[in-house]
Every structure is written in C-alpha cells, then in structure tokens.
N, C-alpha and C positions, 0 to 999 in steps of 0.2 A: 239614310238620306243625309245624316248631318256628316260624314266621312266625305261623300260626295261634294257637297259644298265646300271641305275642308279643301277638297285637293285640289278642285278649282279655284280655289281663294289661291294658294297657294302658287300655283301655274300661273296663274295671274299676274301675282308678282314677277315670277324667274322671267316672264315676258317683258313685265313694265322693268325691269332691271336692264335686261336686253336690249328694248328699245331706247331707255336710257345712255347705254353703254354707246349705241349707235351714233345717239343725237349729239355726245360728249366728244366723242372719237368727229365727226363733221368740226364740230367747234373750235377742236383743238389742234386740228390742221389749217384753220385759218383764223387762229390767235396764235400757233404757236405756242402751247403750252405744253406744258409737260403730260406724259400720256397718262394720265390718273384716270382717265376711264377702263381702263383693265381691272380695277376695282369692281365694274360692273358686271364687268362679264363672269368672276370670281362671285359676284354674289348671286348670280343669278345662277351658278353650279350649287353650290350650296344650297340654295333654294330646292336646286330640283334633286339634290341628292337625298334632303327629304322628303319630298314627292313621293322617290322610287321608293323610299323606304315605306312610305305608307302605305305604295301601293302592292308590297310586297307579304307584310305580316300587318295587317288594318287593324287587328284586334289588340284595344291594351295590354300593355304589360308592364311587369312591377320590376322588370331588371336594368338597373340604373344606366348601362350602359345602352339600350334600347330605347328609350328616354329621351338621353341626349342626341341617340342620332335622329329621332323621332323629332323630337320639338328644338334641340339644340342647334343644328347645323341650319335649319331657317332664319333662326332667332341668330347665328352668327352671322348669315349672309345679308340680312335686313341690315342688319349693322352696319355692318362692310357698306352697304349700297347707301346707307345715310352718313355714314362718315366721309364717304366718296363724294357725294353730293352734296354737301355742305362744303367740302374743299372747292369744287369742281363750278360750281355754281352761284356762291354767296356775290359774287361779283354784282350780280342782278339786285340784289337787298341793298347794295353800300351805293349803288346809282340816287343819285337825288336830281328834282327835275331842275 
C-alpha cells in the first residue's frame, strides 16, 4: 500500500511539473522571456523516469546504482523544477504593493 502512495505522490508531481511547465510557457510568450520553462518539462521526465523505474523492480534493493535511479532521478528533477521556478517565478515575491 505504501509503494502505491509512493507512486502516486510521485506522478503527482511529473503532473504539477507539467502543468507548471505549461503555465511558464503562457507566461513567457507574453513577457517575453527567455524559455526556462523547458526546465519543467525536464523535470517532470525525470520524475517519471522514476516512476517507471518503480514501477518496474518495486522491491528494494542494495545496488547503489538502483538507488539512484530509484530515488535519485526524482530528487534530480524536483530540483530542476525548483531551480526553474525560483528563476521563472520570483518576479511575483520582489512585487511590493
């Protein structure tokens, strides 16, 4: 049950990355800025590449490189999708009334 949740938590994200990427891409054809939303769509692969991978061998294992693709290519793409957004977005924080 708790895998289950996992990979919905998870999907969840490559989604909210997704629609992210969408709402970045709108924005930035009418600011004009530079396309840094492709960061999202990059993380939101990431995301789901460990998804597949969970959904492929579910049971742990102790081989470091299984690991990585297991928890690391998430933990990269979350990044990516927070570094992206923090670039993409902080505009909204530096606004004063």
């Amino acid at each position: 049950m708790t895998q289950l949740f996992g990979l919905i938590g998870l999907l969840s994200i490559a989604i909210m990355m997704f629609v992210l990427g969408m709402l970045s891409q709108r924005l930035g054809r009418v600011t004009r800025a530079a396309p840094y939303y492709y960061g999202f769509f990059l993380s939101a692969i990431f995301v789901l590449i460990g998804v597949g991978a969970r959904l492929v061998y579910p049971v742990d294992s102790d081989d470091p490189a299984w690991v990585l693709l297991v928890n690391g290519t998430p933990a990269l793409g979350i990044t990516i999708g927070l570094v992206v957004a923090w670039h993409y977005w902080s505009w909204l924080l530096a606004e004063r009334g």
